[in-house]
C-alpha positions in Angstrom: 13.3 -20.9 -0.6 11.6 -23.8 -2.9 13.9 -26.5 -1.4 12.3 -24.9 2.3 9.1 -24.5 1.9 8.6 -28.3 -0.1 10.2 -30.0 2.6 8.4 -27.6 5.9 5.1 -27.0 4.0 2.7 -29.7 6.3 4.7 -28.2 9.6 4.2 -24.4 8.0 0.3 -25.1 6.8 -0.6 -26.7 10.4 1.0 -23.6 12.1 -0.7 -21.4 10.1 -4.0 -22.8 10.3 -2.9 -23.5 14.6 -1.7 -19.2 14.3 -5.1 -18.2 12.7 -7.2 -20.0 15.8 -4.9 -17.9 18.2 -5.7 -15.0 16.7 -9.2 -15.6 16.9 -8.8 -15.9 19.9 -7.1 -13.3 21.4 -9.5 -10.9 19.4 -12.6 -12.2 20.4 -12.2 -13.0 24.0 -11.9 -8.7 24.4 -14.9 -8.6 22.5 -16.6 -11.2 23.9 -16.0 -10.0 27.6 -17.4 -6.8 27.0 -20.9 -8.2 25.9 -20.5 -10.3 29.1 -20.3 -7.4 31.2 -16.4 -8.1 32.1 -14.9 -5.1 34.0 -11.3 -3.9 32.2 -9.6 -5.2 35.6 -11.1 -8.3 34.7 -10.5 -8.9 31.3 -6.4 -7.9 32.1 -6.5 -10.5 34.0 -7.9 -13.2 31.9 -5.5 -11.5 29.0 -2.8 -12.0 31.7 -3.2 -15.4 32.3 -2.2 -16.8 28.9 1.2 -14.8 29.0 1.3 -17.0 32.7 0.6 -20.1 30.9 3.2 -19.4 28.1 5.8 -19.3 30.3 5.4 -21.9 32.6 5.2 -24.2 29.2 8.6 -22.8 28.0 9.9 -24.2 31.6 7.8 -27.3 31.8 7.2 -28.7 27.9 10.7 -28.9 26.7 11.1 -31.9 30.0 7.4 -33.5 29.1 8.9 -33.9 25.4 11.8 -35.4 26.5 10.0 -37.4 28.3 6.7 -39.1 25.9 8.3 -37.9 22.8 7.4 -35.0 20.1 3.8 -36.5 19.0 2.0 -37.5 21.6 3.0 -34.1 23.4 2.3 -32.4 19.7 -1.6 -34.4 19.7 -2.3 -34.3 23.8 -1.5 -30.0 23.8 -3.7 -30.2 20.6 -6.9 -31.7 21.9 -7.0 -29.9 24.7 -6.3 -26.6 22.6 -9.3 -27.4 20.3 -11.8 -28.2 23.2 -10.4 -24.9 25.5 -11.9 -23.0 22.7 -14.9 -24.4 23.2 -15.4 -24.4 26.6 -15.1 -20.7 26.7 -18.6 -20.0 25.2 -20.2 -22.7 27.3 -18.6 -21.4 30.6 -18.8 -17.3 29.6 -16.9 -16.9 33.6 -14.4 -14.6 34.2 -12.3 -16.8 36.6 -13.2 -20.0 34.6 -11.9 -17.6 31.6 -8.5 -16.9 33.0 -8.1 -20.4 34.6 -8.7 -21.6 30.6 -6.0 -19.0 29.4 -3.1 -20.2 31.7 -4.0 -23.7 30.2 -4.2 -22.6 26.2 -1.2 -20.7 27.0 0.8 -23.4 28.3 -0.3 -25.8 25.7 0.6 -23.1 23.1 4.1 -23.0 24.3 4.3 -26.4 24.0 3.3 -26.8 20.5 5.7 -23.9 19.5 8.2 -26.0 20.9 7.4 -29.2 19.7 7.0 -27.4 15.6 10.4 -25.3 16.1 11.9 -28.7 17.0 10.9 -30.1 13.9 11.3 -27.0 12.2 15.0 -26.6 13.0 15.7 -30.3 12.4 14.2 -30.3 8.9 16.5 -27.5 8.2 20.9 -27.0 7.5 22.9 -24.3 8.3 22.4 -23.0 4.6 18.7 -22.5 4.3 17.5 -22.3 8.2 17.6 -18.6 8.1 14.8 -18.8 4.9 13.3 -21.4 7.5 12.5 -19.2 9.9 11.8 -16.6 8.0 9.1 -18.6 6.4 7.9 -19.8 9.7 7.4 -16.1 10.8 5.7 -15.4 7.6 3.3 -17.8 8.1 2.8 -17.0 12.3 1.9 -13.0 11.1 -0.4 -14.2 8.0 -2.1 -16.4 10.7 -3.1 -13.9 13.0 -4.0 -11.5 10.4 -6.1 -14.1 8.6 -7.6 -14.5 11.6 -8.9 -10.8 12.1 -11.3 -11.2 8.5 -13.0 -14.3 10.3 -14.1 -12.2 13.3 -16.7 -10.6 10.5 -18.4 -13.9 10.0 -20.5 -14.4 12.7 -22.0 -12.7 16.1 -19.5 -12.7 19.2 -22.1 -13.1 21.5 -23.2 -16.4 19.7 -21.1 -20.0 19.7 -19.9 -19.6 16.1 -16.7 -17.6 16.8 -15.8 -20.3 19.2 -16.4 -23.2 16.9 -14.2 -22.0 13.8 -11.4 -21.7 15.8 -11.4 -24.8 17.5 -12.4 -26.7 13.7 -9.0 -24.9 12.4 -7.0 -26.3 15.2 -8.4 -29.8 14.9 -7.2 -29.5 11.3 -3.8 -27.7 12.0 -2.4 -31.0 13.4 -3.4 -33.5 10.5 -1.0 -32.3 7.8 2.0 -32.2 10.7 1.3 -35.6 12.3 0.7 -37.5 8.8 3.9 -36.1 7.4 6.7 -38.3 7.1 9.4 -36.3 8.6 10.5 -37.9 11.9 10.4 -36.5 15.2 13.9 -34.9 15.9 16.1 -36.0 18.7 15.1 -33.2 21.3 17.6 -31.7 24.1 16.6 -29.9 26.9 18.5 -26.9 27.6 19.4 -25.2 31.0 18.5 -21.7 30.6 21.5 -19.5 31.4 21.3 -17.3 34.7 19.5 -13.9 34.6 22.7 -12.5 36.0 25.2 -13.8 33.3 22.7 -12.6 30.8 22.6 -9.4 32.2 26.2 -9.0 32.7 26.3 -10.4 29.0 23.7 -7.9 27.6 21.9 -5.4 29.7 20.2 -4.2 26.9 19.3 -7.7 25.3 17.9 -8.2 28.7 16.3 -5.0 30.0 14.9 -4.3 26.6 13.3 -8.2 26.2 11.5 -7.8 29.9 10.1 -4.3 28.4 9.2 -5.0 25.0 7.3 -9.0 26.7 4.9 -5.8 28.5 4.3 -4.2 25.0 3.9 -7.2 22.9 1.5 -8.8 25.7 -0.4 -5.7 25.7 -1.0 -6.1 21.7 -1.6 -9.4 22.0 -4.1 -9.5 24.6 -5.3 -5.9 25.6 -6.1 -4.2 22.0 -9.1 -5.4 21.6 -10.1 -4.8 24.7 -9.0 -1.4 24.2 -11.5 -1.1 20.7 -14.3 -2.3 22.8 -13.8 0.5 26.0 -13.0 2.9 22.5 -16.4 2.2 20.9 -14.8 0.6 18.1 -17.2 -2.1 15.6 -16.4 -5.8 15.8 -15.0 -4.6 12.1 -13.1 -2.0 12.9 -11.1 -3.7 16.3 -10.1 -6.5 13.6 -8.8 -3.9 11.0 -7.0 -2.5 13.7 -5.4 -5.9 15.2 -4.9 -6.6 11.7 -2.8 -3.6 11.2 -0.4 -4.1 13.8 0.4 -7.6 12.6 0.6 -6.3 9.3 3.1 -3.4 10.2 5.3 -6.1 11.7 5.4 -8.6 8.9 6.1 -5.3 6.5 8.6 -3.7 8.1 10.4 -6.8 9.8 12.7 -7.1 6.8 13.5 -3.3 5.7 15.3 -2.8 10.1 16.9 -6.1 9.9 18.2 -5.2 7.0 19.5 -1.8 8.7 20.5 -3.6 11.4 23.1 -5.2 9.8 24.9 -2.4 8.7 25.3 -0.1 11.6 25.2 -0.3 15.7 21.8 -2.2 16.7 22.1 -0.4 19.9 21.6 2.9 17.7 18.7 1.4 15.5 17.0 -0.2 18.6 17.2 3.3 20.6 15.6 5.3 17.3 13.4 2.9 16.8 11.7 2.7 20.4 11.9 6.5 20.1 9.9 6.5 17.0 7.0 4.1 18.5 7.0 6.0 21.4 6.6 9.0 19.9 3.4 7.5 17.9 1.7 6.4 20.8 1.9 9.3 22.5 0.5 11.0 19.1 -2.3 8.1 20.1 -2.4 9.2 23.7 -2.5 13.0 23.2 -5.0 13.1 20.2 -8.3 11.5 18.4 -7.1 10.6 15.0 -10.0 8.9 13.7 -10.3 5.3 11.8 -8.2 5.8 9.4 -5.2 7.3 11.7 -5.4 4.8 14.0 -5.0 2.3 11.3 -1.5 3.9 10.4 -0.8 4.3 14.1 -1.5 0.6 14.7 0.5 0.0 11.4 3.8 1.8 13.0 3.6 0.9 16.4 3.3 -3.1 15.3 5.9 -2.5 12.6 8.3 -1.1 15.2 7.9 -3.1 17.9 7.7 -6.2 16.1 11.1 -6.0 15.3 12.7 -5.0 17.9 12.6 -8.9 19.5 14.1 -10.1 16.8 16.7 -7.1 16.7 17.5 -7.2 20.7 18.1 -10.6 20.0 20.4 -10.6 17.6 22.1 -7.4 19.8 22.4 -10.1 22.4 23.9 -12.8 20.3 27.0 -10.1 18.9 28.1 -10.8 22.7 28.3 -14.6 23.0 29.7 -17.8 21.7 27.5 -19.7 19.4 27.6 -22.2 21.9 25.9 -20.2 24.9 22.8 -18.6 22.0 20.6 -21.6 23.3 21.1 -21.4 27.1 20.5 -17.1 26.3 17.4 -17.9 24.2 15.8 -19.5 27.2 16.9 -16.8 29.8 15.8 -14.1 27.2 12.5 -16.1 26.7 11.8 -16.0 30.2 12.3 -12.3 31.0 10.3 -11.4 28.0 7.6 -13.5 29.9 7.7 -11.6 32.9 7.2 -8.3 31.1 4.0 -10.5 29.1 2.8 -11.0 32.1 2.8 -7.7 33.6 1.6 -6.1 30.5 -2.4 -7.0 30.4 -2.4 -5.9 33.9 -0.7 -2.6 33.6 -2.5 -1.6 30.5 -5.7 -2.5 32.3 -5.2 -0.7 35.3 -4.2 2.4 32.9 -7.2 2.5 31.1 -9.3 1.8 34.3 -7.7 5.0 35.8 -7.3 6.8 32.2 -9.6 5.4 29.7 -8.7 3.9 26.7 -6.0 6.4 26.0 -3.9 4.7 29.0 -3.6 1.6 26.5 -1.2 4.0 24.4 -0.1 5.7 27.3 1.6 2.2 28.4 3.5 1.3 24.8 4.6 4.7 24.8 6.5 4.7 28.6 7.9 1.4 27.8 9.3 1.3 24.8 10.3 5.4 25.6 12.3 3.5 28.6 14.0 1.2 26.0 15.2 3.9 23.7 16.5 6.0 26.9 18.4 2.6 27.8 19.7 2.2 24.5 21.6 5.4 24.5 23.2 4.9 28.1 24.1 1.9 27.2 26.3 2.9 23.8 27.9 5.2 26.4 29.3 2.0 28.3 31.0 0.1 25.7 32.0 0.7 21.8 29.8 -1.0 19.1 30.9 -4.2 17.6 32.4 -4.1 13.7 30.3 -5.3 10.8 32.2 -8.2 10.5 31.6 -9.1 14.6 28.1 -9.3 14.2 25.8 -12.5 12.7 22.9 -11.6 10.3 19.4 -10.4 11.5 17.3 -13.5 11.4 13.1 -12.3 11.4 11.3 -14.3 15.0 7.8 -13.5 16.2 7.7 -12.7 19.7 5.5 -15.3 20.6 8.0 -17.8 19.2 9.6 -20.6 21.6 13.3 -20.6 22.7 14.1 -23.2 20.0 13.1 -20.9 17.2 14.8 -17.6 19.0 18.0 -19.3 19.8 18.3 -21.0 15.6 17.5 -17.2 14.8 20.5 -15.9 17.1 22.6 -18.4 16.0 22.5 -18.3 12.5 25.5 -16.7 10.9 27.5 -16.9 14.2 29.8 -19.8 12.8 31.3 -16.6 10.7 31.6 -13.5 13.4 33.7 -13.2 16.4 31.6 -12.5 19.9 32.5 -9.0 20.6 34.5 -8.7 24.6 32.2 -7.6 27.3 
């Protein structure tokens, strides 16, 4: 782990410091639109628009690379990054807001592309498990860092902005004065939706499910603490919780996983996050409840990404994991996209409660499609199966397909 981090640790301090002004971000904007008088429709929208962005850079970036190299794409998504943040306090617009998302977004995806590049290249077949395992480390420390700097200032002033937008600045100094050198990078076709599906339907129904519950984390819970009369304090212990439930409890399923049918873990553990968002839905547990709600629904559904797509990588060749990573990638977007605007639509009709109400149908729908599906086809051996690698949902296709891949060199694909 020494050997990783001393020869990663400019790419992992510049994500880390690039992961704590996203999180600011996200947080504040919900915050932020609510002082500005921002309807819920509204702010699902803008919230929506970043998922947009996301995926249009997973499509676009990888070619743009190819095309002007790693750095200048690394320092051009960069500067516009740091002055996006700006803008939104000059321009406080709802329209101008989501028009702003769909670019951070898209330069977001390209940076995660761009530092998974260099991530992967820096790392062998030995030590890129601990690689990406770091990396995720640092991505969830990030974001949860980020919730203690919403207490620093006034949301409704330029502060918040600025800090955010001073971090990123500084993200990219450590990564572009490094000496590592820019990998060799390949574009990858993305494999069809169809022969995804017919390769996993649970990889791929459960990835376009789980995009509409991480997007709905990621963009609509603070929106949710604002319509909930939550403090500025109490939204970022909350966000913070979820984040910190995922970086707990990553380790502890994956370590499950690879001891008995991930089609059985992933079904009880949508069931279980389901069932704590309805407990969410149905009752008023106070502060300190909806800490250890937030805590379990984040640690559960954190996971599953990275456990759906190791499910999907027990049935395929090493070969095909990158082409899958980039058709898993993109259905995980569509459900990102759809999420802000379901959740906000629920808790227009609902309340705040129709935030819960949302995570609880969709990753209820996952568990129900888990158990159908271990009624279609037996569960592979131990010894078919490649190790649980941890990845962040946010992470690019680069990152997701190293994770599914690592191990496979030693398992057999189980038949379809």
């Amino acid at each position: 782990m020494l050997q990783v981090l001393g020869s990663t640790w400019a790419l992992l301090l510049g994500m880390g410091l690039l992961m704590v002004g996203n999180g600011v971000q996200g947080t504040l904007l919900g915050v932020r639109g609510a002082i500005e008088g921002f309807s819920t429709f509204e702010m699902s929208v803008v919230m929506s628009a970043y998922f947009l962005g996301f995926l249009g850079g997973s499509r676009l970036a990888p070619e743009l690379i190819r095309r002007v190299g790693h750095v200048r794409v690394f320092a051009a998504l960069g500067s516009l990054i740091s002055a996006v943040l700006l803008i939104y306090a000059v321009i406080p617009d709802w329209i101008v807001w989501t028009l702003l998302r769909v670019l951070i977004g898209f330069c977001f995806s390209g940076v995660y592309v761009t530092a998974e590049s260099w991530l992967n290249n820096a790392a062998s077949n030995e030590n890129r498990g601990k690689a990406l395992s770091l990396y995720m480390i640092v991505q969830m420390v990030g974001i949860i860092a980020a919730q203690a700097l919403m207490n620093l200032a006034d949301p409704a002033g330029f502060m918040l902005f600025v800090i955010p937008s001073v971090l990123v600045s500084f993200a990219f100094a450590p990564i572009l004065l490094s000496v590592a050198p820019a990998p060799v990078f390949d574009t990858t076709k993305a494999m069809s939706l169809r022969t995804l599906y017919v390769s996993s339907p649970l990889g791929t129904v459960g990835m376009f499910l789980m995009g509409g519950v991480f997007a709905a984390f990621f963009g609509m819970a603070s929106v949710w603490g604002t319509l909930a009369g939550l403090s500025v304090f109490e939204i970022s212990l909350f966000v913070a919780a979820i984040f910190g439930g995922g970086l707990v409890l990553q380790y502890p399923l994956g370590w499950i996983s690879d001891r008995m049918d991930r089609r059985k873990l992933i079904g009880i553990a949508a069931a279980v996050c389901a069932g704590v968002a309805l407990v969410a839905f149905l009752t008023e547990p106070g502060l300190s409840g909806m800490l250890v709600i937030g805590f379990l629904i984040g640690g559960i559904s954190n996971p599953l990404y990275a456990l759906l797509l190791a499910h999907t990588g027990d049935f395929l060749e090493r070969e095909d994991m990158a082409a899958a990573s980039g058709g898993l990638l993109f259905v995980n977007g569509l459900g990102a996209v759809s999420g802000p605007l379901v959740a906000g639509w629920l808790m227009g009709v609902l309340g705040p409660e129709g935030f819960f109400l949302q995570i609880a149908v969709l990753t209820g729908l996952v568990a129900a499609y888990a158990a159908w599906r271990m009624t279609r086809r037996p569960a592979p051996t131990v010894e078919q199966t490649a190790p649980f690698t941890a990845v962040m949902p946010a992470a690019s296709a680069v990152a997701a397909g190293a994770a599914a891949e690592t191990g496979m060199e030693d398992t057999d694909p189980v038949p379809a």
